[in-house]
N, C-alpha and C positions, 0 to 999 in steps of 0.2 A: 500495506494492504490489510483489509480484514480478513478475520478469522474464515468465514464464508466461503467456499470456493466460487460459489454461483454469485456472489454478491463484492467484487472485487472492489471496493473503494480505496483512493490512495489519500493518505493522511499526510505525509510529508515526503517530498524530495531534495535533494541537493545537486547541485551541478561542481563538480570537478574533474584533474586531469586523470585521478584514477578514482578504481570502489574504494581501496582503505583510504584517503583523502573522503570521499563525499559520505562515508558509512557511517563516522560518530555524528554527525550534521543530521542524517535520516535518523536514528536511532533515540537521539533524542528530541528530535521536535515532534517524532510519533509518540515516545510518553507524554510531554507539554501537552499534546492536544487530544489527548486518551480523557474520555470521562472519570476522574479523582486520578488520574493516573494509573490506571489499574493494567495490568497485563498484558498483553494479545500472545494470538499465534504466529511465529514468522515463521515463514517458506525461504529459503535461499538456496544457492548453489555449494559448491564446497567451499567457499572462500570462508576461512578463520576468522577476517574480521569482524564479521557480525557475531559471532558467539563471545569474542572479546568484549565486545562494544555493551550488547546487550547485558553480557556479566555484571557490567560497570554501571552501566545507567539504569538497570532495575534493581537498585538494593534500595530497603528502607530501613528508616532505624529503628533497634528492638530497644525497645525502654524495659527495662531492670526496675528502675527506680534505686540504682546506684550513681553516684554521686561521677561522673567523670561524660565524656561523650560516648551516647549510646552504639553497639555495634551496628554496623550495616549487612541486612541479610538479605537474597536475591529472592525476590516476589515466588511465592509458587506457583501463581495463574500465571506464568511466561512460558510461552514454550518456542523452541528451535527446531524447526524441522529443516534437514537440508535433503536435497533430491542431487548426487553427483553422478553424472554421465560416466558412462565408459565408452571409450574411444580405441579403434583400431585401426591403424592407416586413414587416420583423420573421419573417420565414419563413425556416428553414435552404434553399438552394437547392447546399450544397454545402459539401464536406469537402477540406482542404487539408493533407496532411502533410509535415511538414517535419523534417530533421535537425539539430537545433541542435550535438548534440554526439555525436559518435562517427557510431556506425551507424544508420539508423531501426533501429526496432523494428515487424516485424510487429504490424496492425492495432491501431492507434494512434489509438484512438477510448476518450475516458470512461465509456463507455455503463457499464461494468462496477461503473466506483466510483459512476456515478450511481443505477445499481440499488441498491448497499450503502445509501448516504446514504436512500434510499425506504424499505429495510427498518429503518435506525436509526430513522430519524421514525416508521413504526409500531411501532415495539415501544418508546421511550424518549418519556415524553408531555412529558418537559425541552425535545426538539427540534422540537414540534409549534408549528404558528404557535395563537395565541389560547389558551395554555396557563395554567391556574391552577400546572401542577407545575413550578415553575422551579427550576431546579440554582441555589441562591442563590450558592453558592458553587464556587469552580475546582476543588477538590476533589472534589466530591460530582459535579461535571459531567465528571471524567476519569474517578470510579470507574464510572459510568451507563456510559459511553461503553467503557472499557476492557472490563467486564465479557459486552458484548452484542457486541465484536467477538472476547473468547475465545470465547465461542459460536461463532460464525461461525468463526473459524479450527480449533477445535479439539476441534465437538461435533458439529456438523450436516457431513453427509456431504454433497457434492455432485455432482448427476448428470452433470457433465461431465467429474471426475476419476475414475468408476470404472472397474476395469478387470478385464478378460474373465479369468477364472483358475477350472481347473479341481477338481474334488476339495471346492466348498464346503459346509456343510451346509446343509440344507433344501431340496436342490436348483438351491440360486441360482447363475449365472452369472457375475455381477458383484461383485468385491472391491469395496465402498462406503466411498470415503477421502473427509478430511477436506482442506483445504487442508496444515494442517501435517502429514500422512502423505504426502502433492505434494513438500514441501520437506522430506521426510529427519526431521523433527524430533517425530513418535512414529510406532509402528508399529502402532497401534489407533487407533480410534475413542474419545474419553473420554468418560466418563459424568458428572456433573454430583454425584454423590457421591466421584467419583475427584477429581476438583477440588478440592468443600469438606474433603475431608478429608489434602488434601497438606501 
């Protein structure tokens, strides 16, 4: 996810039977697809393997300019924020934020990606529990998956990135962006035949 809390874009996913199976799979297709590969902010829960993962896959090498393989040192624009629940007789009684790495990151709660995960289950019936439609294969379970978070990134407009600008037609007030019009990377809204026909 990006840095943004209002601008939640998703960069990579992985599907497996658990998080530390699908975490180094996220972990690094979000540097691969990071502009020069430069840092972000993660949010997670308290699971260790993402502070592992990230340890590992954010290092660059520092050139000396001695003669052997240069050492690998972990980016300082990365940062780990995790948000761990406290739990009482199975009830959340409280939220605990912590900075694992770098700086926190303003409100440092999953709620956001646990929304997303709600809207994949309704809309992909691959993800629904008691399903006849199973993704049989990894394939056909990335293309589900990838296809219903370009939506998400890059068709549905969301009401908490629009913004007030004057001179629009129809009378409207509000410029209506998509996450990726948030993060720079188009300056419209796509249409669904702008897609199929790229």
């Amino acid at each position: 996810m990006s840095q943004d809390r209002k601008s939640r874009f998703v960069i990579a996913w992985a599907g497996a039977s658990t998080e530390e199976e699908a975490a180094p799979a996220v972990v690094r297709r979000t540097r691969q697809r990071t502009k020069a590969q430069m840092g972000c902010a993660w949010v997670s829960d308290g699971n260790p393997v993402y502070a592992e993962q990230i340890k590992k896959v954010y290092r660059d090498p520092q050139h000396t300019g001695k003669p052997g393989r240069p050492r690998l040192v972990l980016r300082t624009d990365v940062r780990l924020t995790q948000g761990v629940k406290q739990r009482e007789h199975g009830r959340v009684i409280g939220l605990t934020v912590r900075a694992v790495l770098g700086q926190a990151a303003s409100g440092a709660v999953c709620v956001c990606e646990e929304r997303l995960n709600g809207v994949l289950r309704d809309r992909l019936n691959c993800l629904t529990r008691k399903t006849h439609a199973f993704a049989k294969r990894s394939d056909t379970w990335d293309a589900a998956v990838g296809l219903c978070l370009f939506e998400h990134n890059w068709l549905t407009p969301h009401k908490a990135l629009r913004q007030r600008q004057a001179g629009l037609p129809d009378g409207r007030k509000y410029l209506r962006r998509t996450p990726a019009m948030a993060v720079s990377l188009t300056d419209h809204v796509w249409t669904w035949e702008e897609f199929l026909s790229l």
